[in-house]
Structures are given as structure tokens and as C-alpha cells.
FIFIKOL-298087 format. One record per residue: residue number from 1; residue in three letters; x, y, z of N, C-alpha, C in turn. Coordinates in steps of 0.02 Angstrom, whole numbers, plus 50000, padded with zeros to 5 digits. Example, Ala and Ser with C-alpha at 12.3 -4.5 7.8 and 13.67 -1.06 7.14 Angstrom:
! FIFIKOL-298087
[1,'Ala',[50660,49716,50390],[50615,49775,50390],[50660,49835,50390]]
[2,'Ser',[50642,49888,50354],[50684,49947,50357],[50645,50002,50394]]
! end
This chain:
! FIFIKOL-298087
[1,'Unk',[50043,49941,50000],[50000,50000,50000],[50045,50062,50000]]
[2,'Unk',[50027,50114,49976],[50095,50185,49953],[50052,50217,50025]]
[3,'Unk',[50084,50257,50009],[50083,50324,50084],[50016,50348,50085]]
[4,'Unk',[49968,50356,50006],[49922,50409,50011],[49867,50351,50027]]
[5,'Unk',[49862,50298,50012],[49815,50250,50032],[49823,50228,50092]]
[6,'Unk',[49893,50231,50122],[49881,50232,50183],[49852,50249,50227]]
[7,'Unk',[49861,50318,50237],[49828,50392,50243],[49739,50398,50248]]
[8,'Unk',[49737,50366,50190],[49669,50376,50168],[49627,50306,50219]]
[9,'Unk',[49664,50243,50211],[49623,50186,50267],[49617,50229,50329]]
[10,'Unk',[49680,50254,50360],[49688,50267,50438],[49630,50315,50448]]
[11,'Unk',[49632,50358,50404],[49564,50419,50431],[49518,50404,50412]]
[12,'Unk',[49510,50338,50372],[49427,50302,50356],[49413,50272,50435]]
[13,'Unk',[49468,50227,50461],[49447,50191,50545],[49453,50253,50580]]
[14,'Unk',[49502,50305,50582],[49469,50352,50641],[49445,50379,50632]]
[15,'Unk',[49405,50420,50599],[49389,50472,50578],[49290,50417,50591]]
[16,'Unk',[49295,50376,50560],[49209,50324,50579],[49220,50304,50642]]
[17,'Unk',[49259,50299,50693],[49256,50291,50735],[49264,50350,50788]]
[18,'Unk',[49293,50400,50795],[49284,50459,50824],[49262,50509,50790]]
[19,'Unk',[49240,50540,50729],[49218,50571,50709],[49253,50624,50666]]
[20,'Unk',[49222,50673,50614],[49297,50726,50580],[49312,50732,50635]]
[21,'Unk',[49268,50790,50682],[49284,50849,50710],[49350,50817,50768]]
[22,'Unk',[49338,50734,50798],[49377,50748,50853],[49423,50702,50829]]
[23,'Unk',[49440,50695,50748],[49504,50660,50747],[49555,50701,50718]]
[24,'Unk',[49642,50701,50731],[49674,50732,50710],[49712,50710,50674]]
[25,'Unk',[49752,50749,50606],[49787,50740,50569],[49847,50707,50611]]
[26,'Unk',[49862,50718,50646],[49927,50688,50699],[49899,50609,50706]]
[27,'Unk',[49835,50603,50729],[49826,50540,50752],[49822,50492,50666]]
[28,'Unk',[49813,50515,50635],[49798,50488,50565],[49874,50476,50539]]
[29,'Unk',[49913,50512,50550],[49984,50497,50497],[50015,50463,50563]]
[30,'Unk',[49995,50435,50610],[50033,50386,50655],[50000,50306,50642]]
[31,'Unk',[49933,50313,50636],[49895,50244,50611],[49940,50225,50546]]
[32,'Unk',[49935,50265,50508],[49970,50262,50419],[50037,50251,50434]]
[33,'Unk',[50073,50251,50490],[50126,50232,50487],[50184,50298,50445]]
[34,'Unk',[50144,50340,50436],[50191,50424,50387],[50206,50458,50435]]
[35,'Unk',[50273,50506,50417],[50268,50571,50444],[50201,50615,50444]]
[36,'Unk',[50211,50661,50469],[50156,50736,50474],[50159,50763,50404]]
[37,'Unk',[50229,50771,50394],[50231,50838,50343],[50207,50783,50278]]
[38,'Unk',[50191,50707,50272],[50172,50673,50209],[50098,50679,50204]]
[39,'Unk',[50067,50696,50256],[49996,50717,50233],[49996,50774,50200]]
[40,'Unk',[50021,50809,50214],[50022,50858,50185],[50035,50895,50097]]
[41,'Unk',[50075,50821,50098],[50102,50815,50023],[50040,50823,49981]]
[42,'Unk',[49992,50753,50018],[49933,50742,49972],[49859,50779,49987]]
[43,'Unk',[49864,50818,50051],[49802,50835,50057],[49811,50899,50094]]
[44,'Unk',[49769,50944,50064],[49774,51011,50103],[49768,51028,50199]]
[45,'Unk',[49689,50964,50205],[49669,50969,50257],[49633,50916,50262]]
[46,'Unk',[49608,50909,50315],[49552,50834,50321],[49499,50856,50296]]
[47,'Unk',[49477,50889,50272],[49407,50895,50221],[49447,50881,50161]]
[48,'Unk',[49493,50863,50157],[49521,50867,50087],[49500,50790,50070]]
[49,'Unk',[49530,50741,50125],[49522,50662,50137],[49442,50650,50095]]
[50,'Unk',[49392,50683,50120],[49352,50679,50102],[49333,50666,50051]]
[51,'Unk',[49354,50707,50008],[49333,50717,49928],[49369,50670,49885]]
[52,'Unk',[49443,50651,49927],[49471,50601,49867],[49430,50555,49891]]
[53,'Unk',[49408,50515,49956],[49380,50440,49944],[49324,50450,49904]]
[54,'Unk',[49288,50507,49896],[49227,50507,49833],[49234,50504,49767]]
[55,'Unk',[49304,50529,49773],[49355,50527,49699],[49361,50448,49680]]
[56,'Unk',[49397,50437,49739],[49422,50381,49727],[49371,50300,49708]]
[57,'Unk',[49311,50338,49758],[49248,50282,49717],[49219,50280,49654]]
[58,'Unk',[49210,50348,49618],[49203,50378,49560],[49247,50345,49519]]
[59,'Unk',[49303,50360,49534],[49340,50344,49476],[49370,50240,49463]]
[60,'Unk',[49341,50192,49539],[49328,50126,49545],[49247,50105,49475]]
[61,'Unk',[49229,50153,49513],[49143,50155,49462],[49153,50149,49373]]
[62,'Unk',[49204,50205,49373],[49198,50216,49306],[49256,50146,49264]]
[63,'Unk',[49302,50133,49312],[49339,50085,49275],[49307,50026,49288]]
[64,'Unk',[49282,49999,49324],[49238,49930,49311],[49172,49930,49258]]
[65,'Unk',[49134,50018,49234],[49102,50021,49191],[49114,50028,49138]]
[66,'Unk',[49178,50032,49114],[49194,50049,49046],[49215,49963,49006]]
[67,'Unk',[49228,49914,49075],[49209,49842,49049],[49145,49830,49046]]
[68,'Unk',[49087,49858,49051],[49000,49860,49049],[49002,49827,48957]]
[69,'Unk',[48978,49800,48915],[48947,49780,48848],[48934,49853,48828]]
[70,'Unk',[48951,49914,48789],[48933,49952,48780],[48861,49945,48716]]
[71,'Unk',[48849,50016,48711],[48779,50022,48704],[48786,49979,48589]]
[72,'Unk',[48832,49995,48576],[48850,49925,48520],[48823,49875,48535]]
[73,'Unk',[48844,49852,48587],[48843,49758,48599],[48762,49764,48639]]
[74,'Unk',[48729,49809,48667],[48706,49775,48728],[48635,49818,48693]]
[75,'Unk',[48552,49804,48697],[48499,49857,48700],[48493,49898,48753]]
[76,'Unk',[48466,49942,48752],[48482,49975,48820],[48439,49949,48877]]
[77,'Unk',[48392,49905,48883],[48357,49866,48931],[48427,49821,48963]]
[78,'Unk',[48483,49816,48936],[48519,49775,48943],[48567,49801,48989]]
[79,'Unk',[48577,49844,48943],[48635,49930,48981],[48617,49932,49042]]
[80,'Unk',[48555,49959,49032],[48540,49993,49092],[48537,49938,49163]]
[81,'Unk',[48519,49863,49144],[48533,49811,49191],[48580,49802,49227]]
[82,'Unk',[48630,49805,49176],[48707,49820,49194],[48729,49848,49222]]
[83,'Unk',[48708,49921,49207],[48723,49974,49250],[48690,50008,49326]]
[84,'Unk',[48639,49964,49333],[48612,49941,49398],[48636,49905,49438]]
[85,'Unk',[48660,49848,49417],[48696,49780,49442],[48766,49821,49469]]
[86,'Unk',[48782,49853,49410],[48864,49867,49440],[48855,49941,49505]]
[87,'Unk',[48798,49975,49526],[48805,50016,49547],[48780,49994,49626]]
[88,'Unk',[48728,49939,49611],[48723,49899,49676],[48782,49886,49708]]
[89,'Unk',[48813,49835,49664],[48893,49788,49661],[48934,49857,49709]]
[90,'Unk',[48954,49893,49669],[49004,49954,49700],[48968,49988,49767]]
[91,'Unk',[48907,50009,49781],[48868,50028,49842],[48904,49966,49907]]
[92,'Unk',[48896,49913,49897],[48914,49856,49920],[48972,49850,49937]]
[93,'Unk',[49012,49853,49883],[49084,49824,49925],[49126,49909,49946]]
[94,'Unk',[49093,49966,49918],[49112,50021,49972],[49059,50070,50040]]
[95,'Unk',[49029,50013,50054],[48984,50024,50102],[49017,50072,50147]]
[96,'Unk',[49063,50059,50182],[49102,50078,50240],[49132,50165,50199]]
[97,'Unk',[49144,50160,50175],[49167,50221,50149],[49105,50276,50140]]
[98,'Unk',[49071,50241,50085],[49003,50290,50078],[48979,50306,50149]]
[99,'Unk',[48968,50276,50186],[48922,50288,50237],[48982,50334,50319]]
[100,'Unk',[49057,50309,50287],[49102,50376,50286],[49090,50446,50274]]
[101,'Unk',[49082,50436,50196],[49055,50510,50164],[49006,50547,50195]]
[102,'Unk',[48950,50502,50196],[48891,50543,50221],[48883,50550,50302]]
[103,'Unk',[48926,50530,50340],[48916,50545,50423],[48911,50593,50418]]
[104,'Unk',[48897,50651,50370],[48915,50719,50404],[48980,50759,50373]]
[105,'Unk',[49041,50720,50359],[49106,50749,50324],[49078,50785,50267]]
[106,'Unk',[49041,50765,50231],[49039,50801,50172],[49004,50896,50185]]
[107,'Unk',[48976,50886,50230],[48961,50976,50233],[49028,51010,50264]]
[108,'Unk',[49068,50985,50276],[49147,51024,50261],[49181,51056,50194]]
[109,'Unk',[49150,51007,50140],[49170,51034,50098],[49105,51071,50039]]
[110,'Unk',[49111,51117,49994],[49085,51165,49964],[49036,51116,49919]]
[111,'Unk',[48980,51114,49895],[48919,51090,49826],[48955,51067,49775]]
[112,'Unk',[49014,51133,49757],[49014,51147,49681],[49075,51075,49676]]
[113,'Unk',[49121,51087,49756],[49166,51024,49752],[49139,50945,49715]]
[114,'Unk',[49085,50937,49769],[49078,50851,49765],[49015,50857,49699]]
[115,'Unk',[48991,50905,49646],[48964,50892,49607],[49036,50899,49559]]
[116,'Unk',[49078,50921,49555],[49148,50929,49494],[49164,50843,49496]]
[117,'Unk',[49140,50817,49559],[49177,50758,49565],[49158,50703,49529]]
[118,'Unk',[49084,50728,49496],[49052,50682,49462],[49041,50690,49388]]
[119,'Unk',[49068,50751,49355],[49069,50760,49301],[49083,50715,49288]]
[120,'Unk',[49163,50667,49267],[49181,50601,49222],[49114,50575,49196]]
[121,'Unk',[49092,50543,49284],[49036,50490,49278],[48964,50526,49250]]
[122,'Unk',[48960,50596,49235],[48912,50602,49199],[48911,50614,49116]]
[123,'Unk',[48985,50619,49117],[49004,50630,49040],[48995,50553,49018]]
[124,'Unk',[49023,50515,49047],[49029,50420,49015],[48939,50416,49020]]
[125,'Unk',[48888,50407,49060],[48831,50390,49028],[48813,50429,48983]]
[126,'Unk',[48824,50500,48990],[48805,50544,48935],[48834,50513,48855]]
[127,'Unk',[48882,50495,48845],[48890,50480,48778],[48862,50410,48772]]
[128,'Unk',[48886,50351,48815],[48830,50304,48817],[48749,50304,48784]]
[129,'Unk',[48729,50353,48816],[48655,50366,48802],[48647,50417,48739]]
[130,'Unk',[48674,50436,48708],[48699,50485,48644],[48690,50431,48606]]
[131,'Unk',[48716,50385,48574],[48745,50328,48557],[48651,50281,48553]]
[132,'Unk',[48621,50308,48614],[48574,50252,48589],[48505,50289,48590]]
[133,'Unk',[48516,50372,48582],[48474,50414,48558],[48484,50404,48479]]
[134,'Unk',[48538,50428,48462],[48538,50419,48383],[48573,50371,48341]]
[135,'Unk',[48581,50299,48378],[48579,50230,48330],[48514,50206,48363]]
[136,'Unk',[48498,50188,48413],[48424,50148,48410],[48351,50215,48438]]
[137,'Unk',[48343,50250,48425],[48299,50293,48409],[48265,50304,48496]]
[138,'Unk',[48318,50322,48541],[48285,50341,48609],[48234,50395,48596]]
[139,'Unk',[48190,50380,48621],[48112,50426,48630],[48121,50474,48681]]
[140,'Unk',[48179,50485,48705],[48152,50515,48787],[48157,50607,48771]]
[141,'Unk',[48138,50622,48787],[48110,50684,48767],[48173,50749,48826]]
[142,'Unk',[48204,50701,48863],[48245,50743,48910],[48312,50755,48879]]
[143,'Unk',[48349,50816,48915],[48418,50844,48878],[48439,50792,48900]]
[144,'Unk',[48494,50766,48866],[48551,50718,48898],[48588,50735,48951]]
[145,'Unk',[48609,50801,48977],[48643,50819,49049],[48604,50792,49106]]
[146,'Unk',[48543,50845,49084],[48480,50800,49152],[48472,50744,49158]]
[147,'Unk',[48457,50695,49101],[48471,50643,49108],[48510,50585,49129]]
[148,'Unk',[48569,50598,49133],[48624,50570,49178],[48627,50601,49227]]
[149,'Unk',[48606,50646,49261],[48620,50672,49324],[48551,50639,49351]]
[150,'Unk',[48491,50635,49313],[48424,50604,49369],[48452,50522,49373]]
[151,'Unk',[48475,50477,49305],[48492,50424,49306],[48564,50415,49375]]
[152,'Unk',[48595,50432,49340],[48643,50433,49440],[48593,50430,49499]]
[153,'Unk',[48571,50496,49487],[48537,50499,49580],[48496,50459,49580]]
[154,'Unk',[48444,50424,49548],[48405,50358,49553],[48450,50302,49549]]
[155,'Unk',[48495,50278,49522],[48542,50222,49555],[48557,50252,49620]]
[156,'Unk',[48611,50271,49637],[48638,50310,49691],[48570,50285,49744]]
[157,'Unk',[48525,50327,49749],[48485,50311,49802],[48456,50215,49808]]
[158,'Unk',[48447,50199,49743],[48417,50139,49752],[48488,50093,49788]]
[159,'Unk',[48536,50105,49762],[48580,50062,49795],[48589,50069,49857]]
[160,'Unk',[48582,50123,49872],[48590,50149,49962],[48540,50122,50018]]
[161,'Unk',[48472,50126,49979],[48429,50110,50021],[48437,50017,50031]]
[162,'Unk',[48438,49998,49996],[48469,49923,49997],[48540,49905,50046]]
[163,'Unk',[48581,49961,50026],[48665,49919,50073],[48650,49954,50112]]
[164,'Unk',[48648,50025,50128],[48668,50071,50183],[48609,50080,50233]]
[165,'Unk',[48540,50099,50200],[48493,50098,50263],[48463,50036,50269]]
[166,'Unk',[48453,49991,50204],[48434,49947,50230],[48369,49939,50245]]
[167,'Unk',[48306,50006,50207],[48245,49985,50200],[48212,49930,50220]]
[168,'Unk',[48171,49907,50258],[48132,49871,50269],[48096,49843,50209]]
[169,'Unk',[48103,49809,50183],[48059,49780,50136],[48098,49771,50061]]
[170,'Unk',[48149,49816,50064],[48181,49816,49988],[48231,49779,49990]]
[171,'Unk',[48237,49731,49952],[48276,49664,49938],[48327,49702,49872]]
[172,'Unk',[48368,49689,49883],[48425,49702,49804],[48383,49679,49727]]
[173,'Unk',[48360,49630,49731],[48327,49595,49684],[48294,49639,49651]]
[174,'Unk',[48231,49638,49691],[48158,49684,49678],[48194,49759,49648]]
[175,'Unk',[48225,49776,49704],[48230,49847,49693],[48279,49851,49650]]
[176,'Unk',[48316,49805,49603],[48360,49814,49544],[48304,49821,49492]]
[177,'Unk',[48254,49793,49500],[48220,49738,49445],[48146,49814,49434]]
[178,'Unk',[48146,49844,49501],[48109,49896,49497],[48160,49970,49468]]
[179,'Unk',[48183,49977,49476],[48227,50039,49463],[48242,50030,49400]]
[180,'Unk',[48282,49960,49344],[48298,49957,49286],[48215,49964,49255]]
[181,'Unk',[48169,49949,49264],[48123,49954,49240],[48092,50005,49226]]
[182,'Unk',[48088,50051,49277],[48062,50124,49279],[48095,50180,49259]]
[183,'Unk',[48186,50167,49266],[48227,50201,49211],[48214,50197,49134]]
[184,'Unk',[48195,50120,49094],[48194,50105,49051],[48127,50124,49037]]
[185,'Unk',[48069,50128,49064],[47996,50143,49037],[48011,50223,49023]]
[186,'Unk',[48045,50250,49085],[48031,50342,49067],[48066,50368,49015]]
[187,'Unk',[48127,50326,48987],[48159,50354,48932],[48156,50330,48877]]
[188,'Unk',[48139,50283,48877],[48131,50239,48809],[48048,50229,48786]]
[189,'Unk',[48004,50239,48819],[47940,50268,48797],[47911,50345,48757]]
! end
């Protein structure tokens, strides 16, 4: 593991276990096994920590999706399966982190931050879905920006309520099987 992933585990366990406010950069580059002045290399401040592990899930997201069947190989009932499956999949095995993110750390840092952070991932469905507006004749009547930004936040939430809160009643299954469906009726109708 290099220094900055180091860094980045140690203030994932303290930082979920005592909180931002009462953990310190001191106590974090002693878990990581670094000097002081190597946090510093990579991060301005501990709101900084923040934004790369959102980075850093973002940019896990986008490289396991760019092995997805693209919209060539796949109909988009298919895509969009896929791209359910894999957003469950990733909710899942970074549970601990996400639910990192949202204790609260994230109102440390600024809107305009953790939405820049998602451009990539709205540019890759955006051409995705480009691709199957004008080769297979998408009906959906919405701009393509909005459209990947409502398609995110409806994965995003459906996967959450499944790993992280844990809804009463919503099974991964159902609620894959409901969400690809209701993505696929509103845009492709």
C-alpha cells in the first residue's frame, strides 16, 4: 500500500470511529505509519480526505464500467441492467466508505466540490446514452445532461437504500428489477 492510501484507510477507521471533528491529522499519519509533513504532500486538510475517497469511488465506478457491453453490443434494457447491477455491486463492497462520506464529512466541503467530482461519471453515461438516442431511436424527450444526472441519483439512492439503510422491505433483487424498469419505461417510451 503507498503512503496516500495509507493515509486515506487510517482516517477512514478514525475518523468512523471518532468522528471529523475529534480526529486529528497527527493521530491519522501515526495509524498510516507516515510522517506529518506526508499528509500534507497529498492533502490540504482533512476535508480534503474527504473528497478524494469520493474521487476515489468515482473513479473505481467508472473503471469497472467501461468493461459494461457498451451500448454496440448490449439494447439499452440490457445497459441499463448492467448498470444497475454494477452500481448495487460498487454501493456494496464500498459500504464503509460511503456511509464515511455521508456521516456528516461532506458539509465540510463546498456543493460545487463534490458535484465537479462527478462530472467524468456524467460525461461516460452521457455519451453512452447519445449513442442510443441516435443509433436505436431513444424517445426520451429529456436533455442528455439531466438525464444522467436524474439516472445517477436514482441508482445512487436505490443502491443505498438496499446496502446502507437497509429499508425494510427492499431486497436488492426487487429493487434492481424495479429501478431498471422504471429508468427504462421513462426514457425509452
Amino acid at each position: 500500500m503507498n503512503k496516500k492510501d495509507a493515509i486515506l484507510h487510517a482516517a477512514v477507521d478514525i475518523m468512523g470511529e471518532k468522528g471529523f471533528d475529534k480526529s486529528s491529522v497527527s493521530e491519522i499519519v501515526k495509524a498510516a505509519g507516515v510522517a506529518q509533513g506526508t499528509f500534507y504532500l497529498y492533502f490540504q486538510s482533512k476535508s480534503a480526505l474527504v473528497l478524494s475517497i469520493a474521487k476515489n469511488i468515482i473513479e473505481d465506478f467508472l473503471s469497472e464500467a467501461n468493461a459494461l457491453p457498451g451500448p454496440e453490443e448490449s439494447t439499452l434494457k440490457e445497459f441499463l441492467t448492467n448498470l444497475t447491477d454494477l452500481m448495487y455491486h460498487l454501493t456494496l463492497k464500498h459500504k464503509k466508505l460511503i456511509g464515511f462520506i455521508y456521516s456528516g464529512t461532506a458539509y465540510y466541503s463546498a456543493f460545487k466540490e463534490w458535484e465537479a467530482l462527478y462530472i467524468p461519471f456524467y460525461g461516460w453515461l452521457e455519451e453512452k446514452l447519445a449513442y442510443y438516442k441516435t443509433q436505436q431511436k431513444l424517445k426520451t424527450v429529456f436533455d442528455l445532461p439531466y438525464l444522467t444526472n436524474y439516472i445517477i441519483g436514482l441508482l445512487e439512492h436505490g443502491a443505498e437504500q438496499v446496502h446502507l439503510m437497509e429499508t425494510q422491505g427492499f431486497t436488492e433483487k426487487v429493487s434492481k428489477e424495479q429501478l431498471t424498469t422504471f429508468i427504462y419505461e421513462a426514457i425509452a417510451t
